[in-house]
Residue frames relative to the residue before (quaternion, step in Angstrom):
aa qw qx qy qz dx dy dz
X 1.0000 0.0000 0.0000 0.0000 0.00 0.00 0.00
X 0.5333 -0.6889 0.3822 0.3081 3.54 -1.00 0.97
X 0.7088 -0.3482 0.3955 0.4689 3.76 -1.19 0.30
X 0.2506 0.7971 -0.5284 -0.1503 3.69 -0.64 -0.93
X 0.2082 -0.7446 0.5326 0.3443 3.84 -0.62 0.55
X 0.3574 -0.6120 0.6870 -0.1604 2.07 -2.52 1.07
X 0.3696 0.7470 -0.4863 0.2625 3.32 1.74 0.03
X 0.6248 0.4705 -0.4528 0.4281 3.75 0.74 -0.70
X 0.8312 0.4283 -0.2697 0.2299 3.42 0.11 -0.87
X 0.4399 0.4949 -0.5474 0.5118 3.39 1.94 -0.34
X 0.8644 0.3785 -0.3307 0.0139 3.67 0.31 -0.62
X 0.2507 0.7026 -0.4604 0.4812 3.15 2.15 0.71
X 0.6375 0.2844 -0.4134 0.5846 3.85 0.73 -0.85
X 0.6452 0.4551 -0.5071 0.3457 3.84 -0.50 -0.42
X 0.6244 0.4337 -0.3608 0.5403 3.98 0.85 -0.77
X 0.5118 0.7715 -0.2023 0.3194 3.63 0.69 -0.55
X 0.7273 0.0808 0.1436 0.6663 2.97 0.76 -2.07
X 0.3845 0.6185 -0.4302 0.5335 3.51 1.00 1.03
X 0.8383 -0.0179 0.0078 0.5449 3.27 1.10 -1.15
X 0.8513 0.1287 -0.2879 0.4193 4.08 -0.04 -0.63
X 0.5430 0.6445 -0.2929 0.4516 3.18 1.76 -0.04
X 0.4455 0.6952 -0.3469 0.4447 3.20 1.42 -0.82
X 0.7920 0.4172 -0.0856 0.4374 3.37 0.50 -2.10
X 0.7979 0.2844 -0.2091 0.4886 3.42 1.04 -0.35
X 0.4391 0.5814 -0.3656 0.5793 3.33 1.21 0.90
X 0.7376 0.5794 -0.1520 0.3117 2.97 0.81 -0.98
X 0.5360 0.6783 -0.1535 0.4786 2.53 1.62 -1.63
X 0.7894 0.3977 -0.1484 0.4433 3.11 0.50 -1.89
X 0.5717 0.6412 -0.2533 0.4448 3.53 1.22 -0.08
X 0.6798 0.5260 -0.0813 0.5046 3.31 1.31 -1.14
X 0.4125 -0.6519 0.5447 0.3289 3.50 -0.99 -0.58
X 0.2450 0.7063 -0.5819 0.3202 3.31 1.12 1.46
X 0.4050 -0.6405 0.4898 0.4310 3.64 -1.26 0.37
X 0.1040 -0.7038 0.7026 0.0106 3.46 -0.95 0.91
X 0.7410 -0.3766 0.3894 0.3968 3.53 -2.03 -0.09
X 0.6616 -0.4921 0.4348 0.3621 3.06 -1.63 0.28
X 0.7458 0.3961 -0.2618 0.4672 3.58 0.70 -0.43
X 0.4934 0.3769 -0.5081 0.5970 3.80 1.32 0.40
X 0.7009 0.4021 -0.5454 0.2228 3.67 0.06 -0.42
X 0.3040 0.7687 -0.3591 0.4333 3.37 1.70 -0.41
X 0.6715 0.3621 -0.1843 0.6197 3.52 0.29 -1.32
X 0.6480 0.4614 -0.3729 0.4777 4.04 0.19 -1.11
X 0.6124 0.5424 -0.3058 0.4871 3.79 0.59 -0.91
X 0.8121 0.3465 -0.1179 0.4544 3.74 -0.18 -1.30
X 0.6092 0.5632 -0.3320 0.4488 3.67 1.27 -0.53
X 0.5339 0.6797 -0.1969 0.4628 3.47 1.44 -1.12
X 0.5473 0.7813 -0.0771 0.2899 2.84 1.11 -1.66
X 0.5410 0.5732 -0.0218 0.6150 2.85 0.75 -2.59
X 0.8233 0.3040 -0.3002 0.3737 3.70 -0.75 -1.33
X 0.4862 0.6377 -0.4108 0.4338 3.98 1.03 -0.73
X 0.8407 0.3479 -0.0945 0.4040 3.08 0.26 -1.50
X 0.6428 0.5583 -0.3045 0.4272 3.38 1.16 0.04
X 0.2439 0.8054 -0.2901 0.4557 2.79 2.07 -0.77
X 0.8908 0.2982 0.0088 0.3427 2.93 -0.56 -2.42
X 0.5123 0.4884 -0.4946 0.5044 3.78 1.22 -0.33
X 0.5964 0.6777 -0.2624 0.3409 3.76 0.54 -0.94
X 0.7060 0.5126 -0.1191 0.4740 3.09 0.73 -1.57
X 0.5968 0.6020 -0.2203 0.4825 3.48 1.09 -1.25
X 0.7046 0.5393 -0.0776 0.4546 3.13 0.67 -1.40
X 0.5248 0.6365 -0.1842 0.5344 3.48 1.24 -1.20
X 0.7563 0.2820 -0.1192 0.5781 3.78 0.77 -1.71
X 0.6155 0.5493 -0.3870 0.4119 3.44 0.49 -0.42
X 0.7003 0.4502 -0.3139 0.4565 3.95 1.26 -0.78
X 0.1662 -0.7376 0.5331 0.3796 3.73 2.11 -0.93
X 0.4480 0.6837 -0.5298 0.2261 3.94 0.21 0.59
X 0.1924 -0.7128 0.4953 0.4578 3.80 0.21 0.09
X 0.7172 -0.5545 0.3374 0.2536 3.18 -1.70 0.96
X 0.5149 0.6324 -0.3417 0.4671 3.71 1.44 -0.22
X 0.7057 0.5004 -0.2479 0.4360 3.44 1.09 -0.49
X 0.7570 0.4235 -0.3334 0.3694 3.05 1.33 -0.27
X 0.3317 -0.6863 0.5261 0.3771 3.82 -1.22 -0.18
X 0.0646 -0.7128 0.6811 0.1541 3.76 -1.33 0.27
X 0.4216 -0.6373 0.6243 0.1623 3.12 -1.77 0.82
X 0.0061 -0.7640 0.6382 0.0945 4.11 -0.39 0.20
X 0.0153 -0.8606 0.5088 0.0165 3.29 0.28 1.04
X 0.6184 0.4244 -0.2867 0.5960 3.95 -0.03 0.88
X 0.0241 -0.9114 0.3664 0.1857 3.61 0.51 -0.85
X 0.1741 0.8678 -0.4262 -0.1870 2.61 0.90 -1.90
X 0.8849 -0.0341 0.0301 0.4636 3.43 -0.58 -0.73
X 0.4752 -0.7624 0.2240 0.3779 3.22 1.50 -0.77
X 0.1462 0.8518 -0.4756 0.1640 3.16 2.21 0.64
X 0.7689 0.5605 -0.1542 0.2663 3.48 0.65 -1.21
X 0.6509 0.5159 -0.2388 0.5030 3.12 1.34 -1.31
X 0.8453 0.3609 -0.2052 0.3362 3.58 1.01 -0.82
X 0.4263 0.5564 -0.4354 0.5650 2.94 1.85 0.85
X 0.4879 0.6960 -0.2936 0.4374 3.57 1.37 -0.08
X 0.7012 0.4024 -0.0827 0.5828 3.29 1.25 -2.02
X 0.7208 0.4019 -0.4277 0.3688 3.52 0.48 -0.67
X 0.4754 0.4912 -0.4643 0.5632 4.16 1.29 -0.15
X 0.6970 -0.3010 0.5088 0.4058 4.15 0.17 -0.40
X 0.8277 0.3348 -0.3327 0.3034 3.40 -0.57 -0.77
X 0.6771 -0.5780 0.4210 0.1740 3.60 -1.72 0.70
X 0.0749 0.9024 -0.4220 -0.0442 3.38 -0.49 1.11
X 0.4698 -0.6293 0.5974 0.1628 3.26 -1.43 0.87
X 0.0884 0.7699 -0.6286 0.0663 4.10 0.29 0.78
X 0.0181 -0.7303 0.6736 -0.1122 3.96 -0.85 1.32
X 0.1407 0.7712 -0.6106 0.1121 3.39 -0.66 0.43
X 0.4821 -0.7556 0.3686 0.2464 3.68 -0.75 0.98
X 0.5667 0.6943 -0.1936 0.3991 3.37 1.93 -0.26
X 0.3045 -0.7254 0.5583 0.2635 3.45 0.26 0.14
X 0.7293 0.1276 -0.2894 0.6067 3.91 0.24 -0.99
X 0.5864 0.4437 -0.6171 0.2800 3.53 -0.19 0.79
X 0.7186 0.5231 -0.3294 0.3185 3.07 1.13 -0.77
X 0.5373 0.5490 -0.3598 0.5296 3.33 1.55 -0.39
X 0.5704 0.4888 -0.4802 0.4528 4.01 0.48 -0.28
X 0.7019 0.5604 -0.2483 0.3629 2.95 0.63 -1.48
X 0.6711 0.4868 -0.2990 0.4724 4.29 1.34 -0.54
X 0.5059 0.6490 -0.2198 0.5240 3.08 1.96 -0.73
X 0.7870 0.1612 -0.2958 0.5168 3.53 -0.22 -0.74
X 0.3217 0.7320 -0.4160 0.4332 4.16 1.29 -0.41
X 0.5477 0.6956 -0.1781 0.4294 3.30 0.93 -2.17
X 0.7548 0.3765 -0.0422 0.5355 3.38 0.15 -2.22
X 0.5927 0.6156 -0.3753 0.3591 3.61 0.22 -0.53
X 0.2274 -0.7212 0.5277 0.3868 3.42 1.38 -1.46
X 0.5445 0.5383 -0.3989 0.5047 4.16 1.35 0.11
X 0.1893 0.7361 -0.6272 0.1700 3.65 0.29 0.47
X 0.8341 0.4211 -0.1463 0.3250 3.04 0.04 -1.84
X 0.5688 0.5759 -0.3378 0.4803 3.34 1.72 0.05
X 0.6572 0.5311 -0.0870 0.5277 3.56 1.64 -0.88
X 0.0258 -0.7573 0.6475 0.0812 3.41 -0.26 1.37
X 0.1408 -0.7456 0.6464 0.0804 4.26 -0.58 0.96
X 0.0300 -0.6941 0.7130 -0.0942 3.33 -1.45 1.37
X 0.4143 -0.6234 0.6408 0.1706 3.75 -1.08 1.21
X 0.5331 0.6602 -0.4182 0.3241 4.06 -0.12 0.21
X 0.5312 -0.5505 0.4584 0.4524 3.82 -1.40 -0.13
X 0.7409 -0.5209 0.2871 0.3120 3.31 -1.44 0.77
X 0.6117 0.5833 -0.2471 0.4739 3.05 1.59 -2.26
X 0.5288 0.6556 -0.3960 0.3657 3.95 0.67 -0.45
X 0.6653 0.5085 -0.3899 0.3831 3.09 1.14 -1.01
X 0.2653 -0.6868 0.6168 0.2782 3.62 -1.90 0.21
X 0.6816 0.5751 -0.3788 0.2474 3.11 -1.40 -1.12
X 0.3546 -0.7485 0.4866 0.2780 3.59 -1.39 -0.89
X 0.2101 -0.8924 0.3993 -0.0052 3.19 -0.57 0.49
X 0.7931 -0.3712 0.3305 0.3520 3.94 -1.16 0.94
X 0.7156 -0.1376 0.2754 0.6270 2.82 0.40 -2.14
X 0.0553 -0.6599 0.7412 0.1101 3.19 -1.65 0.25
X 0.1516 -0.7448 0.6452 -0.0779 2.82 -1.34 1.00
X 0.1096 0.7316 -0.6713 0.0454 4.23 -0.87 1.01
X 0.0837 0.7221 -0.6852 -0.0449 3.56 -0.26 0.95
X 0.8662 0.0898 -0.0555 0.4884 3.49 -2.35 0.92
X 0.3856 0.5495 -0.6092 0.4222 3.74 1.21 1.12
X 0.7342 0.4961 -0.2395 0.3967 3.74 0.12 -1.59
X 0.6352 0.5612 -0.3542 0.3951 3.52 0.96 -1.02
X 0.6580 0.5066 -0.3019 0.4683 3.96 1.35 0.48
X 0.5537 0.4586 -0.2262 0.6572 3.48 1.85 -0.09
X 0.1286 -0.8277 0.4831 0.2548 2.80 -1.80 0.96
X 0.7906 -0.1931 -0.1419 0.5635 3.72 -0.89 0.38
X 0.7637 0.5176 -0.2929 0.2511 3.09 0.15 -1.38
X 0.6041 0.2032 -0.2962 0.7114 3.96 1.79 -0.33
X 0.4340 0.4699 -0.7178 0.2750 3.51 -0.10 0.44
X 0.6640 0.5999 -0.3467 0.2812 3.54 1.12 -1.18
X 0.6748 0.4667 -0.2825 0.4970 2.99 0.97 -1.59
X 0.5569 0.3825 -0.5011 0.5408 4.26 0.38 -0.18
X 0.5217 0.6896 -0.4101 0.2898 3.94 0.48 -0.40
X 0.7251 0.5934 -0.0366 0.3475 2.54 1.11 -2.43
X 0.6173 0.6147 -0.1840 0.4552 3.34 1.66 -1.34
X 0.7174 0.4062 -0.3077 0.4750 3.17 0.68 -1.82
X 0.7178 0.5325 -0.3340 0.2994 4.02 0.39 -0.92
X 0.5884 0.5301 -0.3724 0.4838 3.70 1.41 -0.46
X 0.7740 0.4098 -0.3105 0.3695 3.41 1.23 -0.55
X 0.3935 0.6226 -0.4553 0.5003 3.80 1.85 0.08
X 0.1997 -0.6195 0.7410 0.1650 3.40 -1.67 1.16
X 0.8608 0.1569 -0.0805 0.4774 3.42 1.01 -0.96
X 0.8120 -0.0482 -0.0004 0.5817 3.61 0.21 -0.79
X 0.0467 -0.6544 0.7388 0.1543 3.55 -1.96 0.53
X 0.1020 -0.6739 0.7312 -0.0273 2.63 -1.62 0.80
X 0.1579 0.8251 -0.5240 0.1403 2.94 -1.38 1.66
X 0.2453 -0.8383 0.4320 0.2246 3.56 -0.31 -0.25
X 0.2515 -0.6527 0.7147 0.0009 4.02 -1.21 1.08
X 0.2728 -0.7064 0.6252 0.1889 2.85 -2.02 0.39
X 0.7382 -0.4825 0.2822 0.3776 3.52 -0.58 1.55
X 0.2252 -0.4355 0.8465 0.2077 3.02 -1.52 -0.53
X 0.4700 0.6218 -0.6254 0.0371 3.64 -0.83 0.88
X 0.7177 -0.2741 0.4884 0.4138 3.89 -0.73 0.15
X 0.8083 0.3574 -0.1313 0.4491 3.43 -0.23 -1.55
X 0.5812 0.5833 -0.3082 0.4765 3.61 0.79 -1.65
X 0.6836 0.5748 -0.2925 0.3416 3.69 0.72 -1.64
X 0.6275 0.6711 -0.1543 0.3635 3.12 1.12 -1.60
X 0.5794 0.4563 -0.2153 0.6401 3.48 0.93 -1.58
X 0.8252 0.3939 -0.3726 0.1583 3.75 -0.43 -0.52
X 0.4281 0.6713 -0.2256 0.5614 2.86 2.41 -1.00
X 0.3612 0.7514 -0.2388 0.4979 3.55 1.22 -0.85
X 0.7410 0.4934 -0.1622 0.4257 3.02 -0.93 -2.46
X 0.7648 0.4751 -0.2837 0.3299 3.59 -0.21 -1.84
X 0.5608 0.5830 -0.3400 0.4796 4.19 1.33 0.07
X 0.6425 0.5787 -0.3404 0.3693 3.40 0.90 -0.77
X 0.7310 -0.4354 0.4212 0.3139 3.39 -1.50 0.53
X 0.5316 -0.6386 0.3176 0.4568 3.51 -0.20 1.36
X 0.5885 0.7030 -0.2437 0.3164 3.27 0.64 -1.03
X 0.8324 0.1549 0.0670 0.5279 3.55 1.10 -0.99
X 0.4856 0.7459 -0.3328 0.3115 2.90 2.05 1.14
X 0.7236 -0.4180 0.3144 0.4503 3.67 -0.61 0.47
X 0.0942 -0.5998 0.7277 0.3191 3.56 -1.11 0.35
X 0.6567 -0.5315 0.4271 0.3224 3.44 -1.92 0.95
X 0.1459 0.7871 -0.5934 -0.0832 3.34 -1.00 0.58
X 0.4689 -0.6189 0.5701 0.2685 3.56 -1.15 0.42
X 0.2958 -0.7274 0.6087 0.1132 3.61 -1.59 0.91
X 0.1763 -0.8436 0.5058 0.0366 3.25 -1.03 0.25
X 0.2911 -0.8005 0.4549 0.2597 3.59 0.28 0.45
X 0.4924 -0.6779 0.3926 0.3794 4.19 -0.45 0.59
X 0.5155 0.5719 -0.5070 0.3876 3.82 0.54 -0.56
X 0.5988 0.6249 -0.3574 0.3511 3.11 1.24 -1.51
X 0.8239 0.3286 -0.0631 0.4574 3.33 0.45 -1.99
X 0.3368 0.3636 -0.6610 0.5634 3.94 0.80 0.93
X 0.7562 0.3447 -0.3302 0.4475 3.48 -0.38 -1.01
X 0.6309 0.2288 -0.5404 0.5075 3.69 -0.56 0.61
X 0.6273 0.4846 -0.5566 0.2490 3.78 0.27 -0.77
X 0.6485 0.6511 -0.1904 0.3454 3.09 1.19 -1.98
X 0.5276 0.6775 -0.2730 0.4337 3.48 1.55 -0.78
X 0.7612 0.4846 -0.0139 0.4307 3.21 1.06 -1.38
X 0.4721 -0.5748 0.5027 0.4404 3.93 1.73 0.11
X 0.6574 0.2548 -0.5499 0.4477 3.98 0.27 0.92
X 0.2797 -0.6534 0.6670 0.2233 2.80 -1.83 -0.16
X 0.4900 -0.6805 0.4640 0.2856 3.66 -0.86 1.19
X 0.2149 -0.7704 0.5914 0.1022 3.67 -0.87 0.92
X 0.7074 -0.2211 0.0182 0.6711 3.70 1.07 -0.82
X 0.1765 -0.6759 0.6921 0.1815 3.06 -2.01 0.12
X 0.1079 0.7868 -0.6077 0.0038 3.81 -0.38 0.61
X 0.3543 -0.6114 0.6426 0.2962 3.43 -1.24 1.25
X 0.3677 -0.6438 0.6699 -0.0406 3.23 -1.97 0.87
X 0.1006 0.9029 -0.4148 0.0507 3.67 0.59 1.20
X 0.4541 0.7431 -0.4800 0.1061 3.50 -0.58 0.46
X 0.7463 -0.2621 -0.1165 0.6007 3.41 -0.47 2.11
X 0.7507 -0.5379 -0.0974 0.3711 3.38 -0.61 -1.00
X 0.0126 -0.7657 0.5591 -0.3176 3.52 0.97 2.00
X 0.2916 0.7334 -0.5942 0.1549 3.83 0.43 0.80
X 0.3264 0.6353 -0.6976 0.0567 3.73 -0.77 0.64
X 0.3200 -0.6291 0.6320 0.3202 3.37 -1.68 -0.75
X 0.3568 -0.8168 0.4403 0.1080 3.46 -1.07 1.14
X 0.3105 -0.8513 0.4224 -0.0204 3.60 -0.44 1.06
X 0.0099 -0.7559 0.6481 -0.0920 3.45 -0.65 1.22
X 0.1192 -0.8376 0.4965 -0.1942 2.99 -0.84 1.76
X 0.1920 0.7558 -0.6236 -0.0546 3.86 -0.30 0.51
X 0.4886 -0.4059 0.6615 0.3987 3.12 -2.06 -0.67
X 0.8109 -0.4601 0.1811 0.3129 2.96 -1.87 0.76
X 0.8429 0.2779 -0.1466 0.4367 3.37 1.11 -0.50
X 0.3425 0.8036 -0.3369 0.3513 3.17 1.69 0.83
């Protein structure tokens, strides 16, 4: 599939999560009181990061490497739930996020954590990044692109895995469709951010495209917190 740009649309999400996204990300990110339907999202996001956790960890014992040796990419960041569940196990992080005031929360509570010095944070696009890495990891990033750049962010994130991605997509379901069509009624304030579905045949085939091979995929439900979670190695991961 050809290249195709996307410069406009990374920068509608970068203005976005720069500013009302920031505050309402955050929120839901944080341990602010929010609505019943962000904790929903605050609930099922958690979730996601548990269970990534434990694929990791598995994976982690299963190579016998100590976690200091390895590197991780956190491509998406956001606040920095991930990256400092990374540093606090040992391992080195790469933390990118297209947001500027995410990336600065995210060094901040890092900061508090006591895992800074384990956490290198850059404000910038993901595809920018080089090199390779252990793990990579883009949660509730892709689920804002549609096929044609989900791939090409695909294409990026998989050239830079030595050993495992991990990411997440939003289904294709009927129901899922329903709820978002939904969402778009609510009080700006408590409206959906747009996301794009994808149906899995689809997204085995692009991994498989890319030199991995899909190991699991588990959906991650909670009100409306609907993605599916992805484990993803190379042939000899």
């Amino acid at each position: 599939m050809a290249m195709i740009d996307i410069t406009r649309h990374k920068n509608t999400l970068r203005d976005y999560f720069d500013r009302d996204g920031f505050r309402r990300w955050s929120a839901i990110y944080g341990d602010a009181e929010v609505s019943r339907i962000r904790r929903t999202i605050r609930v099922g996001h958690a979730r996601m990061l548990a269970r990534a956790e434990t694929w990791l960890l598995e994976w982690i014992g299963a190579t016998g490497r100590a976690p200091s040796s390895l590197s991780a990419l956190d491509a998406g960041c956001g606040t920095g739930l991930f990256s400092i569940m990374l540093a606090q196990h040992g391992i080195n992080v790469t933390a990118v996020d297209i947001a500027p005031q995410m990336v600065a929360a995210a060094a901040e509570r890092a900061q508090t954590a006591g895992v800074a010095q384990r956490i290198t944070f850059t404000a910038g696009d993901i595809e920018d990044v080089a090199g390779v890495f252990d793990v990579v990891a883009c949660f509730d990033v892709l689920i804002h692109y549609p096929q044609p750049a989900f791939d090409q962010l695909l294409r990026h994130l998989a050239q830079r895995a030595r050993g495992m991605l991990l990411f997440t997509y939003a289904p294709y379901e009927p129901f899922l469709a329903a709820m978002h069509w939904i969402g778009g009624f609510f009080p700006r304030a408590h409206r959906r951010t747009e996301i794009q579905m994808i149906r899995e045949n689809d997204v085995r085939r692009l991994v498989a495209g890319h030199g991995l091979r899909v190991g699991r995929i588990e959906p991650i439900r909670s009100g409306f917190y609907h993605v599916n979670l992805v484990e993803a190695r190379g042939v000899r991961g």
